[in-house]
C-alpha positions in Angstrom: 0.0 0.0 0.0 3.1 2.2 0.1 4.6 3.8 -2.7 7.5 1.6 -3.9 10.0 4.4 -3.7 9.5 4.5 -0.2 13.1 3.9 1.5 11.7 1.3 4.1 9.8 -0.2 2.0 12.3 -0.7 -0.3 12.1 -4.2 -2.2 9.1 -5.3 0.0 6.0 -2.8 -0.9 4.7 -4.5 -3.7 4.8 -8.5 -4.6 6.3 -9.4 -7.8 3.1 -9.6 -10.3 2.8 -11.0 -13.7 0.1 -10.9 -15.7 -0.7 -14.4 -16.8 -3.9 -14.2 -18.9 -4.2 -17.9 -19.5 -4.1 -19.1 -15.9 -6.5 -16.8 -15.1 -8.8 -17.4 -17.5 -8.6 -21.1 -15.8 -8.8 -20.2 -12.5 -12.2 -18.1 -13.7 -13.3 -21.0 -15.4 -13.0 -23.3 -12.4 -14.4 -20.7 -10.3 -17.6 -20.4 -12.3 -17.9 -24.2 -12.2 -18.0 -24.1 -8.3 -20.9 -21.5 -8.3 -19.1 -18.3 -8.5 -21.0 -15.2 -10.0 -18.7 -13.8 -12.9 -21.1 -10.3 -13.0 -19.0 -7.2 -11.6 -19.9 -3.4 -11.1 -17.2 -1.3 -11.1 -18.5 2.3 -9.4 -16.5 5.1 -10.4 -16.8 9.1 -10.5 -18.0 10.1 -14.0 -16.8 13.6 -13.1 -13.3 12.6 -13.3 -12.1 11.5 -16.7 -9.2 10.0 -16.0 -10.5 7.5 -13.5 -13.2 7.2 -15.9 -10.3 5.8 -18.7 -8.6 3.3 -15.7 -12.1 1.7 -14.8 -12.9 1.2 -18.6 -9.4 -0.3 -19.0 -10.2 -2.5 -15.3 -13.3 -3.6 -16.9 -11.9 -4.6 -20.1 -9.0 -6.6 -18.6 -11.4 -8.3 -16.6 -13.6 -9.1 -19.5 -11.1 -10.9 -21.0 -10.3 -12.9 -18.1 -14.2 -14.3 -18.1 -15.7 -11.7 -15.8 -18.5 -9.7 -16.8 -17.8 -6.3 -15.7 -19.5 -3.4 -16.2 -18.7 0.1 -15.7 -21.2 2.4 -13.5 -20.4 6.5 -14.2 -22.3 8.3 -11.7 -21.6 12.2 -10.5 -20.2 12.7 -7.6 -23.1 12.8 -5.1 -24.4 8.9 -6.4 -20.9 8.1 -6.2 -20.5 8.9 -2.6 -23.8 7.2 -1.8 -22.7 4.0 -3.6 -19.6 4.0 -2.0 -20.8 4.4 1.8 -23.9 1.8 1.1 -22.8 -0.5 -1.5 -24.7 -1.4 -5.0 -21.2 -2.2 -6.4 -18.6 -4.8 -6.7 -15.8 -2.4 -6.9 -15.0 1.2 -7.3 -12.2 3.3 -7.7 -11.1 6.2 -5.1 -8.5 8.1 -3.3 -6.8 8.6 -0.8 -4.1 10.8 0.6 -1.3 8.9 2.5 -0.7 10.2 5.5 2.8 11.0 6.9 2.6 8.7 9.6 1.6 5.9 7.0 -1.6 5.3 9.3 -3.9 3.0 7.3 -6.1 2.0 10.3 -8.6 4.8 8.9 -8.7 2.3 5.5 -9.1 -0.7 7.4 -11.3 -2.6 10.0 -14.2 -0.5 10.3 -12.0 2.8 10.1 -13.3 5.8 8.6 -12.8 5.2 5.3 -12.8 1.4 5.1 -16.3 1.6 2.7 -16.4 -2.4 1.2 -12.8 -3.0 2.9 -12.7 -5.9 4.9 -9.1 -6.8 7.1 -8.7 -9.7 8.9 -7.8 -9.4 12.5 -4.3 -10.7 11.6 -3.4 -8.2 8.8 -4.4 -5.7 11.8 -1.9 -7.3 14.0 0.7 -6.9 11.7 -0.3 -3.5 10.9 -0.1 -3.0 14.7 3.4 -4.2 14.8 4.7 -2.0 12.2 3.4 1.0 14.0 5.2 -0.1 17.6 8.5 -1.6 15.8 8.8 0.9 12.4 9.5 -2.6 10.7 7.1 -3.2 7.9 8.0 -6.2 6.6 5.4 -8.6 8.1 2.5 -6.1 7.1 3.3 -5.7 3.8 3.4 -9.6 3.3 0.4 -10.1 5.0 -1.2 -7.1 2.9 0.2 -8.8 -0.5 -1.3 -11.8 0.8 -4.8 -10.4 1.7 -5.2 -7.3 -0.6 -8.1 -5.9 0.6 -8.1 -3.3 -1.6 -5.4 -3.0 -4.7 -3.6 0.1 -5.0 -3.7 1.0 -9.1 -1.4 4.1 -8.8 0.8 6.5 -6.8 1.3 10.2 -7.3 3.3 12.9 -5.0 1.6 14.9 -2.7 -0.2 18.1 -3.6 -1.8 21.3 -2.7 -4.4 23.4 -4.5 -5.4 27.1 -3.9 -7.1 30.0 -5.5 -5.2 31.1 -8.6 -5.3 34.4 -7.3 -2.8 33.7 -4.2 0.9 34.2 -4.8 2.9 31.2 -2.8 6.2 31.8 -2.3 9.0 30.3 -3.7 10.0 28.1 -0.2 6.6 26.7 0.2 7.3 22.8 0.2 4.9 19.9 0.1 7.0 18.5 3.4 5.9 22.4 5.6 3.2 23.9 3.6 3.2 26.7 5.7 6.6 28.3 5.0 7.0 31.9 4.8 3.1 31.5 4.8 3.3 35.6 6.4 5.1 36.2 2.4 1.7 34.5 0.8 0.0 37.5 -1.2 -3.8 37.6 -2.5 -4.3 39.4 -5.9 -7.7 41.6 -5.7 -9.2 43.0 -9.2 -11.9 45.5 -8.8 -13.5 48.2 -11.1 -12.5 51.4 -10.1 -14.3 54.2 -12.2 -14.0 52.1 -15.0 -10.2 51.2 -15.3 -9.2 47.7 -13.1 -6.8 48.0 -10.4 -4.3 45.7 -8.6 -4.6 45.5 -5.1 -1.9 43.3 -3.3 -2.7 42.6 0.6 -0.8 40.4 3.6 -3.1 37.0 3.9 
């Protein structure tokens, strides 16, 4: 669940996956034999296009596997609802990693553990990482488990009105540097020509 660049997770965060369409295709196959229903939803925020693209190319991997999958676009408010009370086989969300890499909000009946499910041992291990800083055991008993499968990592960011001027030291590690330098660019209409007004946030 940890981004692979991650220095203590380094050669342990993600299991060493190859895609082997055939053997799954069997294993789908047998499945289906033992009564397993091959019909998926995958729930995803229409309002974003590019998670839009990544279920369509979920669904169509899966498709060729033997699963039925369809894709569900619904705006934002649906999306929420089907998310927090189900209707769905999967969706696609999330989530910002916080700097204490505290997951238990994602798992176990945490805050944002919608359709997660951990067992009590990948909590234990979880547990363990937090008291020892080793994450070894937790991240082989997450590859194991995969309660939910993480499709994609991206650095951390920070959004604001267009019309603040940051400064230059700002970071994404203290967000608040030289915040007493941040700027806020006012336009207004003074007897018909615009003027600049610059003020201390």
């Amino acid at each position: 669940p940890f981004h692979p660049a991650w220095y203590g997770a380094a050669g342990k965060a993600c299991a060493n996956l190859t895609f082997r369409q055939n053997a799954a295709k069997e294993l789908v196959n047998t499945l289906k034999a033992a009564g397993l229903n091959s019909n998926l939803t995958l729930a995803v925020n229409k309002e974003n296009n590019i998670r839009v693209r990544m279920a369509n190319e979920i669904a169509n991997e899966l498709n060729q596997v033997g699963f039925s999958c369809t894709v569900t676009q619904l705006d934002f408010a649906a999306y929420t609802s089907a998310v927090q009370y189900g209707g769905y086989n999967l969706y696609i969300g999330e989530l910002s990693m916080p700097h204490n890499f505290n997951l238990s909000y994602l798992l176990k009946s945490g805050q944002k553990s919608f359709g997660i499910t951990a067992s009590d041992g990948l909590m234990t291990n979880l547990n363990n990482f937090y008291r020892t800083g080793i994450p070894t055991y937790f991240l082989t008993a997450f590859n194991d488990e995969l309660p939910f499968i993480p499709l994609c990592y991206r650095s951390g960011m920070a959004g604001f009105s267009a019309s603040f001027k940051v400064p230059a030291q700002t970071t994404f590690d203290f967000a608040f540097s030289d915040i007493e330098q941040t700027t806020k660019t006012v336009t207004r209409s003074v007897s018909s020509e615009d003027t600049e007004l610059s003020s201390e946030a």
